[in-house]
C-alpha positions, 0 to 999 in steps of 0.5 A: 871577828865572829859573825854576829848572830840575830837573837830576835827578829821583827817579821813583818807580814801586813796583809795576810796573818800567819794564822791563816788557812792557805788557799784562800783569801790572800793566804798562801805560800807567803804564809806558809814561808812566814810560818815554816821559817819562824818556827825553825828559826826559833828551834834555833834559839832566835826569837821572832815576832810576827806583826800583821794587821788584826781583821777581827776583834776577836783576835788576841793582841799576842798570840803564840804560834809556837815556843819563841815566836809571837804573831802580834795583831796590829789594829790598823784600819777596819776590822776586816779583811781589805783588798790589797789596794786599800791597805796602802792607805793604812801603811802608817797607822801600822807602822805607828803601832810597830813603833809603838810595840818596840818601844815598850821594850829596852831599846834593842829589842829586835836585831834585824827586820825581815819584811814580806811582799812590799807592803811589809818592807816599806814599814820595815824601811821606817822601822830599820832607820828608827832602830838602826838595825838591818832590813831583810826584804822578800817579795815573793811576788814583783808588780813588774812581772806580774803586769807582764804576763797578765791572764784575760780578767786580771787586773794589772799591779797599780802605780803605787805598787810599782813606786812602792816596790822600787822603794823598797829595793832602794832601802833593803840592806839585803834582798832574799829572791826564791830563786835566781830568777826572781834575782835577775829580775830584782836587779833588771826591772828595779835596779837592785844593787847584785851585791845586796841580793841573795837567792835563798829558795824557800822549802816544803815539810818534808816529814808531812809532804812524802810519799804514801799509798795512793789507794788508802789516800783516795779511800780518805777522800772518797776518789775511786781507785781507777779514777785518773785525778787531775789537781790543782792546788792553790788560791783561785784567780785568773793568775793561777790559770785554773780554767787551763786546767778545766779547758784541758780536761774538757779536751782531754775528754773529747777525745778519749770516751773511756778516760772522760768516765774515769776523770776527776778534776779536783781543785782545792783552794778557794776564791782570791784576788780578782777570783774573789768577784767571781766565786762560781766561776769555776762551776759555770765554766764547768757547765759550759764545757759540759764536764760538771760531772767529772769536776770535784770543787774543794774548800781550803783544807790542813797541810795533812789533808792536802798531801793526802790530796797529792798522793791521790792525784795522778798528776798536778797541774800548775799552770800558773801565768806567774810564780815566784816560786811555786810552793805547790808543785814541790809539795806535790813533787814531794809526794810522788807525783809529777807535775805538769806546769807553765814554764815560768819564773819560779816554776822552772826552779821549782819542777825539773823538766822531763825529770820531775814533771813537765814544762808547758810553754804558754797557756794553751789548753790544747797543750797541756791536755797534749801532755796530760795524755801522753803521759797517761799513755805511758806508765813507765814514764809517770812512773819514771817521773814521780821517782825524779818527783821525789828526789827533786823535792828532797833539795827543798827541805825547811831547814836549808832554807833557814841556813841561808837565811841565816847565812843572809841576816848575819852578813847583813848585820856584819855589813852595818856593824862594819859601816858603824865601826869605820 
């Protein structure tokens, strides 16, 4: 019998938009994931149509994001951008409006549902039953892990999320992890069934994320040529360890006089999650370690202008207390420039240790200003390390990531037309 093939799918994303800016908010990898694989899928002759909640009034109902793929701006609740914990309460005016979407089209419209984080997916549960087509489910994040490796500050992941969560897992006809890792942790902490879960990595853009020359790019941003530019990448909150990586610089000036004239420490992305309570947080802190001077805050900005940001650092710092993947270190590897990373969850598969970047166990300064410094000591190993940076990000490009995919929804199709027919 041929494999089936998706023609349209119905992709869900409650919380954050595609038409977002990264980095802040509760935009980031999810969005860029959502958005990559839409437009490639479509490339491919399959249709999506993105459903997200509106948080203005000037939004369109429909927008185009490119040929093939529609973001649909469902109003569900306030026009607002609501913290995640309010949005559990809107799940049902959102799915009514899903619902609603579908049936002014012939019955058949879409061919599998693919849902984002929970939220999603327990829409995607109601819909699948009522359109008798497959659920595909990615998580991206897992309340679980999260809760089990909470940074000081952090609020941890709330009952309804965890019930939510194993729901979802209950309902998927398949579940997409980013790595084996996050696999493992499906089928451990929730109960998953192995044979319904599915590692697919997600990918990086590899034509705009790629080596380039480091002087014209810190001509661009405006860094000194000599500068040692330590970055770190991403929405600021406690989960994403930011004050690591200013504590590591502190210490790492301390010690070495020269090098606390030469440093910057850019950080680019804006205030999320809990961070959003403390939006100076990070400047305070810099005043308190005394190393405003060396610290260069930096707003959300366009994927070309981000790379450019990876190519002028000397090292990128992810010391993140969980990630499922950890998009930002495969762009910045991508670029040519090593990584130097907490070893956990995602962020294993995503730097190869002692060959793209460095693995960091714990979160303690200390350690990661002890990296940093050996490798600013030796050139030939930065040097080694960005070459083992670049061929270790070539294996995560976009269009594998749409393969497996593919390769995903087919089978999950296969599996129901099998159970219809028998």
């Amino acid at each position: 019998m041929p494999r089936r093939f998706p023609r349209r799918i119905a992709t869900i994303s409650v919380h954050t938009s595609p038409l977002e800016q990264p980095g802040t908010g509760d935009a980031g990898g999810l969005n860029v994931y959502v958005v990559e694989v839409a437009r490639r899928l479509a490339e491919r002759g399959v249709e999506v149509d993105i459903f997200t909640r509106a948080v203005s009034r000037d939004v369109p109902p429909v927008a185009e994001l490119a040929p093939g793929v529609l973001v649909r701006h469902l109003t569900a609740g306030p026009f607002e951008d609501l913290d995640k914990a309010d949005l559990p309460g809107q799940l049902c005016h959102f799915t009514f409006e899903v619902l609603r979407a579908e049936a002014a089209y012939a019955p058949g419209r879409y061919d599998l549902v693919h849902g984002h984080y929970w939220l999603s997916g327990q829409v995607g549960a109601v819909a699948k039953e009522r359109w008798g087509v497959p659920l595909v489910q990615s998580m991206h994040t897992l309340g679980r892990v999260k809760n089990a490796a909470l940074a000081a500050g952090d609020a941890a992941e709330p009952g309804v999320r965890i019930r939510g969560e194993a729901e979802v897992v209950a309902a998927a006809d398949r579940l997409v992890a980013n790595t084996d890792e996050e696999a493992t942790e499906l089928i451990r902490l929730y109960d998953a069934d192995p044979a319904r879960v599915r590692t697919v990595n997600p990918g990086v853009d590899l034509s705009l994320f790629r080596p380039g020359s480091r002087r014209q790019a810190r001509l661009r941003l405006g860094l000194p040529a000599d500068a040692v530019v330590l970055m770190f990448a991403g929405r600021v909150q406690p989960l994403k360890a930011p004050d690591v990586v200013l504590r590591a610089a502190a210490a790492l000036t301390r010690d070495d006089p020269d090098l606390a004239r030469r440093l910057c420490v850019a950080f680019v992305g804006g205030p999320s999650g809990t961070g959003r309570a403390d939006p100076d947080g990070l400047t305070e802190l810099s005043a308190a370690l005394g190393i405003s001077r060396v610290v260069r805050l930096e707003p959300p900005c366009p994927q070309l202008e981000l790379a450019d940001w990876y190519r002028a650092a000397t090292i990128v710092m992810v010391p993140s207390h969980s990630e499922s993947f950890g998009l930002v270190a495969v762009e910045a590897q991508a670029c040519g420039t090593p990584v130097v990373a907490a070893s956990v969850g995602g962020l294993r598969t995503a730097v190869r240790d002692g060959v793209s970047g460095i693995l960091v166990d714990g979160h303690d300064p200390a350690s990661y200003a002890r990296v940093v410094r050996e490798l600013l000591l030796q050139p030939a190993t930065l040097a080694r390390l960005s070459a083992g940076a670049r061929e270790h990000a070539s294996r995560f490009g976009w269009g594998a990531t749409v393969d497996g995919l593919l390769r995903v929804y087919t089978g999950a199709m296969d599996t129901m037309a099998a159970a219809v027919d028998a």
